[in-house]
Backbone bond lengths (Angstrom), bond angles and torsions (degrees), N, CA, C in turn:
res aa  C-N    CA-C-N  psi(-1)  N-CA   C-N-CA  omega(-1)  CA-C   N-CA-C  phi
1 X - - - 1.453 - - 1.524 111.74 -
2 X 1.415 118.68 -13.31 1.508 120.07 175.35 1.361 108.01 -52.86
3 X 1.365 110.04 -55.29 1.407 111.59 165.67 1.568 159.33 -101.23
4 X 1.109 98.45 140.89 1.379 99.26 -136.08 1.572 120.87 -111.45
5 X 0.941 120.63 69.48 2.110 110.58 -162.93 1.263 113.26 -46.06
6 X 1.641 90.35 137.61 1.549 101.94 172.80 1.375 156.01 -53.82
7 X 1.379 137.72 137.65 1.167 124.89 -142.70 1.596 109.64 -61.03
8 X 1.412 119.53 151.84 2.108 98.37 -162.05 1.673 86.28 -100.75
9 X 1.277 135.02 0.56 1.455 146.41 170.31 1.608 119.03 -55.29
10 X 1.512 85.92 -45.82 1.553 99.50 179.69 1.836 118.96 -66.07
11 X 1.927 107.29 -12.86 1.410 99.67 -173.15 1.293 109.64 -94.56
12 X 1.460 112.47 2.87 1.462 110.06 -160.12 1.565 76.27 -112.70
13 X 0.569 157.48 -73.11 2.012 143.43 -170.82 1.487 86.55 -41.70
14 X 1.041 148.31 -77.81 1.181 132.85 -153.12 1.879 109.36 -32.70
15 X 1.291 87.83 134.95 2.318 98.84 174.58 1.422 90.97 -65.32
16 X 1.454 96.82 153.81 1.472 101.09 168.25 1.786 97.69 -103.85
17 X 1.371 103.04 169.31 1.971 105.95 -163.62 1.837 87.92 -91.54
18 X 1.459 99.17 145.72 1.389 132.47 -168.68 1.929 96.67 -60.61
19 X 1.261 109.12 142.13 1.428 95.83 -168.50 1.347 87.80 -109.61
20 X 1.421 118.72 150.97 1.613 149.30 -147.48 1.167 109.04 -66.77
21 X 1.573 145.29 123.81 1.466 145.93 170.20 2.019 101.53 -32.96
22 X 0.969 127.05 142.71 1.523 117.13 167.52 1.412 98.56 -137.63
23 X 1.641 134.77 112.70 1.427 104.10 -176.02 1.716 83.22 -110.09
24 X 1.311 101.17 150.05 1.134 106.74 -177.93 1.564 132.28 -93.75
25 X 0.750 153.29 112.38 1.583 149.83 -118.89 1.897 104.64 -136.24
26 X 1.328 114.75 28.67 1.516 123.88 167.47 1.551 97.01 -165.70
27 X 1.297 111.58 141.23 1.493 126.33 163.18 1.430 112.52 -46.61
28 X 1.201 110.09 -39.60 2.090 108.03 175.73 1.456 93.54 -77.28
29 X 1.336 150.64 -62.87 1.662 130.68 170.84 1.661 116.11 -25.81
30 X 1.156 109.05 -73.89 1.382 120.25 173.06 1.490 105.29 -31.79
31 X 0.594 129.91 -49.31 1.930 139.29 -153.02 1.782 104.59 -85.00
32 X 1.345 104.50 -46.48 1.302 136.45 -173.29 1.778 88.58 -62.85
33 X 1.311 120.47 -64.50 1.571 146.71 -167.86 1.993 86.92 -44.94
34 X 1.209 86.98 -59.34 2.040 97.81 -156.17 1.461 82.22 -43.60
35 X 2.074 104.79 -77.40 1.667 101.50 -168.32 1.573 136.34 -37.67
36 X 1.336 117.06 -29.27 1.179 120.10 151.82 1.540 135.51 -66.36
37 X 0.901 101.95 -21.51 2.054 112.34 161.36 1.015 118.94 -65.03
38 X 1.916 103.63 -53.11 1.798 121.41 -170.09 1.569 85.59 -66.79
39 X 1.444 138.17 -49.97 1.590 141.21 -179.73 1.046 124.22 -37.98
40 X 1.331 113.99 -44.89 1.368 117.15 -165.90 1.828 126.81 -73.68
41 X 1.898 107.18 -13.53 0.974 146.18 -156.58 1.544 113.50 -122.51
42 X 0.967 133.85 15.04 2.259 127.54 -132.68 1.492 83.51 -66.12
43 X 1.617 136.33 -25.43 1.679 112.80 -157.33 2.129 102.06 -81.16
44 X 1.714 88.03 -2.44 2.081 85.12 -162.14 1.893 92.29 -76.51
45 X 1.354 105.04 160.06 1.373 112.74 -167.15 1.760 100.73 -100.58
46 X 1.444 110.22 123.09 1.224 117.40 -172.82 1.472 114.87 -74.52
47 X 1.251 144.67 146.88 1.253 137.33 -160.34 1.869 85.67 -105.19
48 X 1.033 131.79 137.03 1.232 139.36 144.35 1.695 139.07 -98.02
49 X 1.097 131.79 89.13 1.587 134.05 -155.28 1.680 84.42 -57.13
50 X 1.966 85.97 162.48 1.580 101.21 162.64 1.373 111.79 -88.53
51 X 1.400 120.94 174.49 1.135 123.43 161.76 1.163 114.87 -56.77
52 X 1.385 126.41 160.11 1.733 124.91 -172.70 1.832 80.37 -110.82
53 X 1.489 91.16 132.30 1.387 134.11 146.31 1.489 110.63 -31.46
54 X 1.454 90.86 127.02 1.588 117.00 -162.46 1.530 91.45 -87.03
55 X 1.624 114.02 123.74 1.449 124.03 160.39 1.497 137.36 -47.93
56 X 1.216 101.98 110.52 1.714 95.03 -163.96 1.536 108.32 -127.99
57 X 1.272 125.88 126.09 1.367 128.28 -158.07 2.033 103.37 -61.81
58 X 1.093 95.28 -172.65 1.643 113.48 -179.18 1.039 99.19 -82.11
59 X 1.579 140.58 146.98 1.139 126.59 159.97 1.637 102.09 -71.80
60 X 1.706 95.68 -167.72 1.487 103.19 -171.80 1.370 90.23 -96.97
61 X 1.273 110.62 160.10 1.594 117.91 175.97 1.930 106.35 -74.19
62 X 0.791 94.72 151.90 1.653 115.38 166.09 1.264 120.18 -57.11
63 X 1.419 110.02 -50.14 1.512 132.16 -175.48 0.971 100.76 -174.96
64 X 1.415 91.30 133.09 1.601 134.22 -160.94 1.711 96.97 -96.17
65 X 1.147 147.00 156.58 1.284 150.78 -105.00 1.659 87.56 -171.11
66 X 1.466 93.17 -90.12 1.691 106.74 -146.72 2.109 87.09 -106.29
67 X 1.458 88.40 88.05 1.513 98.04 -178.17 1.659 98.53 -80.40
68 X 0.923 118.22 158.38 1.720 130.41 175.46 1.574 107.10 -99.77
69 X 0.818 134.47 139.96 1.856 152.38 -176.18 1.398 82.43 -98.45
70 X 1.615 85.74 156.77 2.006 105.43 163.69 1.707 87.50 -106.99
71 X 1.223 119.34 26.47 2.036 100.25 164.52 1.722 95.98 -86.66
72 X 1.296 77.30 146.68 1.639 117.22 165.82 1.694 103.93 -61.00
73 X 1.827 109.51 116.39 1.260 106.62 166.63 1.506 101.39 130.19
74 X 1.394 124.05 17.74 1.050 126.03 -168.26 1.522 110.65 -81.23
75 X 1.504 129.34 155.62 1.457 115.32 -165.42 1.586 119.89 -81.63
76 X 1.032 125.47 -174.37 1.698 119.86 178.44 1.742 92.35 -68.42
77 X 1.184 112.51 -68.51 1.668 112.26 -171.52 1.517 120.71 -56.78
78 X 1.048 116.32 19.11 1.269 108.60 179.84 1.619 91.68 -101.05
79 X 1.203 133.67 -55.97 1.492 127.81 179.71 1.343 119.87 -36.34
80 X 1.695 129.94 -35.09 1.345 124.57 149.81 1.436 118.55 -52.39
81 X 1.160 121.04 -41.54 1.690 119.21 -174.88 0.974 88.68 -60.02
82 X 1.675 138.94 -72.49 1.431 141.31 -151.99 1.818 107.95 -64.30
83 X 0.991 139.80 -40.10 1.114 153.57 -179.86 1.803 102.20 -58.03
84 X 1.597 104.80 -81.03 1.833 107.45 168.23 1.415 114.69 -46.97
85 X 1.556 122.56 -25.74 1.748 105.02 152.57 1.369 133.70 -45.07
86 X 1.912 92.60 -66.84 1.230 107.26 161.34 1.515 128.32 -12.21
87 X 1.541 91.23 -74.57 1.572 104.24 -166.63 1.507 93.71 -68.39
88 X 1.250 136.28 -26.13 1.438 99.66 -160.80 1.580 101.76 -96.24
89 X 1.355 129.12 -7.53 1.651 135.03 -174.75 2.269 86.97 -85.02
90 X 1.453 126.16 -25.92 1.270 91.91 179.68 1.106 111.52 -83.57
91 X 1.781 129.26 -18.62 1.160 136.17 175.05 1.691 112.39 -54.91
92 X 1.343 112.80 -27.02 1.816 116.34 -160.46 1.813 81.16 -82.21
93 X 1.360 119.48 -54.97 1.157 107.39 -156.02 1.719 112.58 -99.10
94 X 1.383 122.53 -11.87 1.660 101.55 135.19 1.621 136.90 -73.17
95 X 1.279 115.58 22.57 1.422 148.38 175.80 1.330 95.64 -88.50
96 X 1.721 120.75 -76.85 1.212 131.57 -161.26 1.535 108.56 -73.40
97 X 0.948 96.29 -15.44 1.706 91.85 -171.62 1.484 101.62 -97.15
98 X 1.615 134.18 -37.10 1.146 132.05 167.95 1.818 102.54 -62.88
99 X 1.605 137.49 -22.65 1.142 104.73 179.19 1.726 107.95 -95.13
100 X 1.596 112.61 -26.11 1.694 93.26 156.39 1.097 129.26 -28.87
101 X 1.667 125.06 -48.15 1.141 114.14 -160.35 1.099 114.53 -108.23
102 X 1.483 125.37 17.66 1.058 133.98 136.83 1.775 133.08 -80.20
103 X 0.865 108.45 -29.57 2.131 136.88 143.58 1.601 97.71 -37.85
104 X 1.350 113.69 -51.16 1.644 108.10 -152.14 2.040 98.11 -85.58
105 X 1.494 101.94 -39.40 1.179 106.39 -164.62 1.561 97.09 -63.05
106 X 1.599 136.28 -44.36 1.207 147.92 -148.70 1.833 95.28 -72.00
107 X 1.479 108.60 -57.92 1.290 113.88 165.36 1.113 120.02 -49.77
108 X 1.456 134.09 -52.95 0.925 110.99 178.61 2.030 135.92 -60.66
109 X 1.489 86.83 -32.32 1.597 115.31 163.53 1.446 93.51 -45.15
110 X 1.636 143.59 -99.32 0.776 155.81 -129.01 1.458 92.41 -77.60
111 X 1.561 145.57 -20.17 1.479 142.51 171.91 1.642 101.55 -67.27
112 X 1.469 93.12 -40.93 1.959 87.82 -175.42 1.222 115.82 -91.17
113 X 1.014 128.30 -10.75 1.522 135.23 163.69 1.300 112.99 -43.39
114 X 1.750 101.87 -57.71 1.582 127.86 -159.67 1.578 89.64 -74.23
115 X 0.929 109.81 -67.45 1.768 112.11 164.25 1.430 107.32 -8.37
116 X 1.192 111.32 -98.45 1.597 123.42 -153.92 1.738 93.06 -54.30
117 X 1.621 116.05 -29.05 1.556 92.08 -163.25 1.388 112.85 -80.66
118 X 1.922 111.92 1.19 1.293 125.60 -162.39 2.052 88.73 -89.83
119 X 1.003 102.31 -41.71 1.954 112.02 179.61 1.443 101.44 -61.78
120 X 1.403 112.65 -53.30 1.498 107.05 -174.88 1.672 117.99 -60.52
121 X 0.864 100.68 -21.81 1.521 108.41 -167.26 1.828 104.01 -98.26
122 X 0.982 105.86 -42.72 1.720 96.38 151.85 1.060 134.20 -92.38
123 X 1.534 122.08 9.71 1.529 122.30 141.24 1.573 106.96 -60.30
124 X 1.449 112.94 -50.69 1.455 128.05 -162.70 1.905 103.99 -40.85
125 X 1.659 80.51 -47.18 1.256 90.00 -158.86 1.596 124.04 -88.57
126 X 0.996 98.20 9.36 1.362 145.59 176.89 1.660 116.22 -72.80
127 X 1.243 100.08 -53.72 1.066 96.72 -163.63 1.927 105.54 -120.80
128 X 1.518 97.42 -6.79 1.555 98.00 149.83 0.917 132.33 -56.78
129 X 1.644 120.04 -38.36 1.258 144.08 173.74 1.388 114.84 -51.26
130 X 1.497 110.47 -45.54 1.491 111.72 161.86 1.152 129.76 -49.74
131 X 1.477 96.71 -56.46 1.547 105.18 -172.46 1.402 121.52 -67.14
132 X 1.074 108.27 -12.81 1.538 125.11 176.68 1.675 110.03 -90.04
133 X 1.518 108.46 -31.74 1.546 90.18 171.59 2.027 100.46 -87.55
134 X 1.173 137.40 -19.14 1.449 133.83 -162.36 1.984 68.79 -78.27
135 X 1.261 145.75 -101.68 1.261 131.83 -142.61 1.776 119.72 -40.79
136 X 1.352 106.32 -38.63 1.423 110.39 170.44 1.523 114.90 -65.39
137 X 1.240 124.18 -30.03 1.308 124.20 157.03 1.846 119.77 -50.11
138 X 1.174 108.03 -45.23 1.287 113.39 -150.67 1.749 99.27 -114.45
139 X 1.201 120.41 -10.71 1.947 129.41 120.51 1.206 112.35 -4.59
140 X 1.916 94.21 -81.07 2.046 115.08 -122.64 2.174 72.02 -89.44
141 X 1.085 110.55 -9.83 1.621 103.62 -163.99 1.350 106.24 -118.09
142 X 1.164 125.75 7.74 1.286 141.80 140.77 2.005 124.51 -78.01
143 X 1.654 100.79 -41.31 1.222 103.41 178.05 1.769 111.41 -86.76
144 X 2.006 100.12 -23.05 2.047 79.98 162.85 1.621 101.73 -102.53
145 X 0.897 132.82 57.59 1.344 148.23 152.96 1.721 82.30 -101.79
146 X 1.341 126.29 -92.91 1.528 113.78 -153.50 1.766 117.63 -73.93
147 X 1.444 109.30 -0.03 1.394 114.86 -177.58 2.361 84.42 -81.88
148 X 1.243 103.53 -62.14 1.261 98.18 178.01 1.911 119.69 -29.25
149 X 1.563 113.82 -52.86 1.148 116.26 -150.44 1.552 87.09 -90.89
150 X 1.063 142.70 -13.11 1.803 144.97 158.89 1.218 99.95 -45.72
151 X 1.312 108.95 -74.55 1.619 125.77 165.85 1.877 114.55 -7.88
152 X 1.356 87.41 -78.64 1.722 120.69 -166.79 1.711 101.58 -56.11
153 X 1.753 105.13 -25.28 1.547 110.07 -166.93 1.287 105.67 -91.02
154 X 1.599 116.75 -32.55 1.569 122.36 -151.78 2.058 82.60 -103.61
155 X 1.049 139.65 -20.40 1.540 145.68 132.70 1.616 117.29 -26.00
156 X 1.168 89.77 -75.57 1.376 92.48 166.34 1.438 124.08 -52.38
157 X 1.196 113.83 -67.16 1.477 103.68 170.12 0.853 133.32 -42.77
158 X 1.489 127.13 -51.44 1.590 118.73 177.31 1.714 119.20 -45.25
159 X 2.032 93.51 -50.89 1.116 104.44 172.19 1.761 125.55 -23.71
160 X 1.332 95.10 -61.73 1.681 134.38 -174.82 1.174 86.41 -46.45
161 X 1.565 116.69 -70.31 1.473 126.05 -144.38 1.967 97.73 -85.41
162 X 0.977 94.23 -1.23 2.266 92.81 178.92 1.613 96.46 -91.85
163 X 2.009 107.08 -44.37 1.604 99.16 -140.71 1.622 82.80 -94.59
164 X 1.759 151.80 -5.90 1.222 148.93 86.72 1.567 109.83 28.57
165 X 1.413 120.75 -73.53 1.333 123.36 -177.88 1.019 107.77 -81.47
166 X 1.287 138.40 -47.79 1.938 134.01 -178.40 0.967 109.75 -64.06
167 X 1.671 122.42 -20.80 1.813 114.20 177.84 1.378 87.19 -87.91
168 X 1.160 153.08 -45.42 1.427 131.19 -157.88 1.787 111.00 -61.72
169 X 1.800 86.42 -46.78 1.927 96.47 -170.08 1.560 92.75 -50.39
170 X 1.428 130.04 -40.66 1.440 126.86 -143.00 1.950 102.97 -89.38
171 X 1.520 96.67 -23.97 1.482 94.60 156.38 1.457 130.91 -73.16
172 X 1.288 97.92 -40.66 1.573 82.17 170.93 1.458 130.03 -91.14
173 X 1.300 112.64 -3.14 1.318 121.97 171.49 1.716 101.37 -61.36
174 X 1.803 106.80 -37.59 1.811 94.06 -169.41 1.507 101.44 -93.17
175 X 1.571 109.20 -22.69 1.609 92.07 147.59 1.456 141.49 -35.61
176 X 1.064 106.49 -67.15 1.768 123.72 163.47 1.430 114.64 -43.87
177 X 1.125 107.64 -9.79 1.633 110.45 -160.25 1.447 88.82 -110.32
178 X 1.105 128.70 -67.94 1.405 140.93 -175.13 1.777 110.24 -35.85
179 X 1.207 112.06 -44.09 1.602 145.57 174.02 1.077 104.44 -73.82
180 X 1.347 147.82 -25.73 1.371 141.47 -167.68 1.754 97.66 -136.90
181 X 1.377 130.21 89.78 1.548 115.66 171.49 1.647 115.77 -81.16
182 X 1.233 105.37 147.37 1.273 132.55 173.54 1.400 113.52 -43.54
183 X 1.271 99.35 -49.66 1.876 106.62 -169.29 1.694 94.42 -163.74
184 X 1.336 97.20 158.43 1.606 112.31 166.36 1.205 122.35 -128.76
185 X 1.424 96.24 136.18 1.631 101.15 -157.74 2.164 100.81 -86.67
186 X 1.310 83.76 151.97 1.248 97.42 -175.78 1.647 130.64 76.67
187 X 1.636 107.31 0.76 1.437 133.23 169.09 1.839 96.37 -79.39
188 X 1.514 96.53 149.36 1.423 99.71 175.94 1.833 96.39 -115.37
């Protein structure tokens, strides 16, 4: 009883020691760093961002407001207005034209898709067709395989059932014979 182990209360109040600055000096460290944070924790709920929103120009206005004249006398600041039009009407329509041709590529994807599944499927069918005549072959030549051996059986039988009767006649014929002798030997 002198001795006595220590209270196990006292280890859990104890601070735990500050864990070490690490700065990480490559994007795979860094990355490595996060997973071990998100690790250390697995029940905390990870936040996941959405995808960011696909850029899509301004539409065009409806009606245009502050139209520009071709008269002579126009102010210095108006050439910025006209210019930031500019730029933003080539932006709408290298917009539209980069998603045509993304429209065109998808279609076309989905034409060859339909394609190959139209080939695959008359390969398929193709070669079902085979396989369906090699079993119907090997059917109709299975059933005169057993139409033959019916044949070969109900052959036989008669056979059976004729050479049945010719052995009987032929017994009693040597019956009769045996019973009736030809000659006797030693008679004059």
């Amino acid at each position: 009883t002198a001795l006595l182990k220590p209270h196990m209360g006292s280890e859990k109040t104890a601070k735990k020691e500050p864990q070490p600055l690490i700065i990480a000096k490559t994007p795979a460290e860094e990355q490595r760093l996060k997973l071990e944070k998100l690790m250390r924790n697995p029940d905390k709920v990870v936040p996941i961002p959405d995808r960011p929103k696909e850029w899509t120009p301004r539409a065009p206005p409806e009606f245009v407001r502050d139209v520009m004249g071709s008269s002579a006398g126009a102010g210095s600041g108006e050439f910025h207005v006209y210019r930031h039009l500019r730029r933003r009407e080539y932006q709408r329509q290298d917009f539209l034209d980069k998603m045509s041709a993304v429209y065109n590529k998808n279609e076309q994807y989905l034409i060859k898709v339909e394609e190959n599944k139209k080939a695959a499927d008359e390969r398929t069918a193709k070669r079902r067709k085979k396989r369906e005549k090699l079993k119907q072959k090997k059917l109709a030549t299975k059933k005169a395989k057993q139409e033959a051996k019916k044949q070969n059986d109900e052959e036989s039988d008669d056979k059976s059932s004729e050479s049945s009767d010719e052995d009987e006649q032929e017994e009693r014929e040597a019956e009769d014979d045996a019973e009736v002798p030809s000659f006797i030997m030693g008679k004059k």
